[in-house]
N, C-alpha and C positions, 0 to 999 in steps of 0.2 A: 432795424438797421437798413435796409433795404430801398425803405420810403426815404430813409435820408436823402440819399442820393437824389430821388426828382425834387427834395426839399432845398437840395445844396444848388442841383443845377440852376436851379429860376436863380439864385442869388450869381451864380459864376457866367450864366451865359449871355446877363442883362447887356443889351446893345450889340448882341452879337445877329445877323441875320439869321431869324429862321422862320422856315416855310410856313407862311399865315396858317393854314391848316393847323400846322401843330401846334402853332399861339393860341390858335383858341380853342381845343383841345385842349391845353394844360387847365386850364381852371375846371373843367366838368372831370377831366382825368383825378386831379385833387381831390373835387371836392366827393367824389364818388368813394375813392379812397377814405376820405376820412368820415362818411357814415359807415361803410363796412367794418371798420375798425372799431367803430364803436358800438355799433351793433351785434357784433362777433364775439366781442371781448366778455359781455357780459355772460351768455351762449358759452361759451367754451371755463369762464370761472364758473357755472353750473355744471355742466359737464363733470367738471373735477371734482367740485363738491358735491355732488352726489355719486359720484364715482369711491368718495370718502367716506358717509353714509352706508353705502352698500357694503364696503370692505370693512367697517370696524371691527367687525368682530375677527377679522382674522389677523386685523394689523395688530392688535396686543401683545397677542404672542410672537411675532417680528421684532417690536418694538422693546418686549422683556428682553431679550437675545441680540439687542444689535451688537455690532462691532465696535465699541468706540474708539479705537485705536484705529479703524479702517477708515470709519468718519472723518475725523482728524486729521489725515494724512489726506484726505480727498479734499480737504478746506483748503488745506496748504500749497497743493496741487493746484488748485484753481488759483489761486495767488499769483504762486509760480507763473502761472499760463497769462496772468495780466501784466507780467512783468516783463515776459518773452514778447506779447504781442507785437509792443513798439518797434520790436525789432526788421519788421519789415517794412514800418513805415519809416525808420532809417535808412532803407535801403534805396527806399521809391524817392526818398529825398536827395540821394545821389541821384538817381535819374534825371529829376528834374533840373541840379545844380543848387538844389537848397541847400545852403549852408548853417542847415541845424540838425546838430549830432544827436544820439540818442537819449541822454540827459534829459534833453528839452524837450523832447516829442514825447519821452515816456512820462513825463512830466506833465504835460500838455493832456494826455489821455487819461493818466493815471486820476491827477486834480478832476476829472470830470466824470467820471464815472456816476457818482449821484444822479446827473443828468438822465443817465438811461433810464431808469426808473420811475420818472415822469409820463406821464398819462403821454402815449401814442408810443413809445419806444425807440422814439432818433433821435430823443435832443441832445445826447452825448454826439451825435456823429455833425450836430449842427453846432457845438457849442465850440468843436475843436476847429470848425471851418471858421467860427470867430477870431479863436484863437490865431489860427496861422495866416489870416489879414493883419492880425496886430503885429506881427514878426515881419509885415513886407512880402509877404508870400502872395504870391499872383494869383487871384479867387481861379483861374482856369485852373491852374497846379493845382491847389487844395481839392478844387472836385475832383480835378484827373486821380489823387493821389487816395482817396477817397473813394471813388470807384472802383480803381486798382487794388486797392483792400479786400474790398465786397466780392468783388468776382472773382478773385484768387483763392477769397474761403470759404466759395461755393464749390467752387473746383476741386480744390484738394480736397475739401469732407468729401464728396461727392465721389472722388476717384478711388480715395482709402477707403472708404467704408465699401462702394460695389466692390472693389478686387479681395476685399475682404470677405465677403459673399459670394464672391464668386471661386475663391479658395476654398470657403467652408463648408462640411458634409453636413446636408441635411436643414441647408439655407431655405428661409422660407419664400426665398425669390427665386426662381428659373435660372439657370448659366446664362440665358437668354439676352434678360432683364436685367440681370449683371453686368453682363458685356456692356449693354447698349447705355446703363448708367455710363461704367468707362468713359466711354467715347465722348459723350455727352462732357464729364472731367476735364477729360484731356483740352476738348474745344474749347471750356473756358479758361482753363488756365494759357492755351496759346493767342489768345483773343485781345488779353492786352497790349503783349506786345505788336501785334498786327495793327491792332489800333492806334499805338503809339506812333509806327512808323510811317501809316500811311497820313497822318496830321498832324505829324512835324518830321518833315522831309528833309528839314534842313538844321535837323538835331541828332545829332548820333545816338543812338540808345545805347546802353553801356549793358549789353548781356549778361557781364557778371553782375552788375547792382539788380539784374532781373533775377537772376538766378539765388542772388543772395535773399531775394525777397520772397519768392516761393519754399526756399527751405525754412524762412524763420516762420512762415504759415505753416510748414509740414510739423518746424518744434513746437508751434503752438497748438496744433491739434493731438499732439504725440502726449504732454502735460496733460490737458483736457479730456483727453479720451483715458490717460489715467484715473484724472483724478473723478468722473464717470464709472469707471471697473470698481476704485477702493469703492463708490458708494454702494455699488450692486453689493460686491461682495461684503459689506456690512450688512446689509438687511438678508442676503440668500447665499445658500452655501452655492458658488460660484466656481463648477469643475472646470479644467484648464479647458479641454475641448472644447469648450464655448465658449471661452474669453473672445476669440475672432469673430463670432457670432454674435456676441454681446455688443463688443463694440464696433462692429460693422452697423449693427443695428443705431446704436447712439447718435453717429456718422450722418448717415443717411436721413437719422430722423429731424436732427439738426440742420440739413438741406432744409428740408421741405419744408422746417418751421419759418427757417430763412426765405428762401421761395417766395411763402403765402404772405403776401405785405399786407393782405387784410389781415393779418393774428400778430399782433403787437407780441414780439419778442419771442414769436410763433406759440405762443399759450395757447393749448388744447389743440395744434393740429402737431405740436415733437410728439406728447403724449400720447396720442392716437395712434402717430404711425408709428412712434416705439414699441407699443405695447402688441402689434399684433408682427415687429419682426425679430423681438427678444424671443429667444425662445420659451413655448407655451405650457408654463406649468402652472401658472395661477392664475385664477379666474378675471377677466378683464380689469374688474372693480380693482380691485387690488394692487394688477399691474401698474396701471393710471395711477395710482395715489403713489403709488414707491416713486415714480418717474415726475411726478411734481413735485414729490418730496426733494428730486434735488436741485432744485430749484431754492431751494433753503442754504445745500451748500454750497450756489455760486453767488449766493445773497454775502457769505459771511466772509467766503474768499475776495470779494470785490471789495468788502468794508474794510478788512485786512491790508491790502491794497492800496484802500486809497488815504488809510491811516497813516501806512508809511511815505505816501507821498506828502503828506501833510508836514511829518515829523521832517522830512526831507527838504521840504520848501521853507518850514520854519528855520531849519539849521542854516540854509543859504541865508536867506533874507540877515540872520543873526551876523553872519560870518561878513556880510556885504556891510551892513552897518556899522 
């Protein structure tokens, strides 16, 4: 997700003056970018699979015992969560004075979701910024609006998951490291709109379409961090006392996956730093393959998703004709 944005910018900021330095820095910035990713990717799906390898024998008996009724509920959950998402990029559409309600945008994202799962991990975030050219939308707003996504749900995971840690007894991070995640949150969540107002001076920002845009990212992480818990707690009996724990963990880990735009869709670095801030009862191997494993249930809840958006565009198109 991450990389989209330098992918969108080159497309939004073509003819705009910028300092030769960074013109030609973007090509080796790029292209640097795109061996790490590809070199990483293969490195981190080893990782996992023998991360798989090492735990069989203990995932059997997990797997005789799962929850399916927990599972389920965590598919549906991730659904849910792609169908909340739009909602803030309805929001940022007010900002800007776009006049496309939330139909159209969740419509817009929903249709495209296949995209993410092409080899590097942004064409969903490239394929909406096509999209909202074709709707008359000014390529600066789509990246603005677009950026303003990414860094709000870095922010928020980032905020919820440390205060979540830093609530919890027996967190595997320092109050420290906690706090200073916070901060860290806070700044980016107040970062847009600073940005916004100091490069368009002479555009009122509308606080509450801000504000309405950071709570529909708090509902979307609130869905997702559910449907995250139903999966733990299908595969491990999951006591309440660590539910905060767990998914403070999730949270955070889901930063840094985002963060590291060398790891396509952050494969093998959420895993990683999940498995040593969940707390520690199963031997690593193990952890690692439960935490890719759900990676399976936000495979089924995206396809769920974008089923019904299909069924949804079919029924227009019908009702238009």
């Amino acid at each position: 997700m991450a990389a989209s944005s330098a992918l969108s910018c080159s497309a939004a900021t073509r003819g705009v003056n910028i300092p030769r330095t960074l013109e030609r820095m973007r090509p080796l910035l790029r292209h640097t970018l795109t061996w790490a990713r590809r070199l990483f990717l293969p490195l981190a799906l080893g990782f996992i699979a023998y991360s798989a390898y090492r735990a069989s024998g203990s995932l059997r008996p997990l797997l005789a015992s799962i929850a399916v009724p927990n599972l389920a509920l965590a598919c549906v959950c991730w659904f849910v969560a792609q169908w909340s998402g739009p909602l803030s990029t309805t929001a940022l559409a007010r900002v800007f004075g776009i006049p496309l309600g939330y139909r159209k945008l969740a419509s817009i994202s929903i249709l495209r979701i296949p995209a993410k799962y092409l080899p590097g991990g942004i064409w969903q975030s490239v394929a909406r910024f096509t999209a909202y050219r074709e709707h008359a939308v000014k390529g600066s707003d789509s990246f603005a609006i677009l950026l303003i996504e990414h860094v709000l749900a870095l922010g928020i995971s980032t905020f919820l998951g440390s205060l979540l840690m830093f609530a919890s007894q027996g967190a595997p991070l320092s109050r420290e490291i906690a706090l200073g995640l916070m901060t860290v949150g806070l700044a980016l969540l107040v970062l847009p709109t600073v940005w916004m107002t100091r490069s368009r001076p002479a555009q009122q920002i509308s606080g509450t379409a801000m504000l309405m845009a950071i709570t529909a990212v708090i509902l979307f992480w609130c869905v997702a961090g559910t449907a995250f818990l139903l999966y733990w707690s299908a595969l491990f009996r999951l006591p309440l006392a660590e539910t905060s724990t767990v998914l403070s963990g999730y949270l955070l880990s889901w930063a840094a996956g985002f963060a590291a735009v060398f790891a396509p869709q952050g494969v093998g670095v959420f895993e990683w730093t999940a498995a040593h801030l969940l707390p520690a009862r199963l031997p690593l191997s193990v952890t690692v393959t439960a935490l890719a494993g759900f990676r399976i249930v936000t495979i089924i809840g995206d396809l769920l998703a974008w089923m019904l958006g299909l069924v949804m565009q079919r029924a227009e198109n019908g009702a238009v004709v």
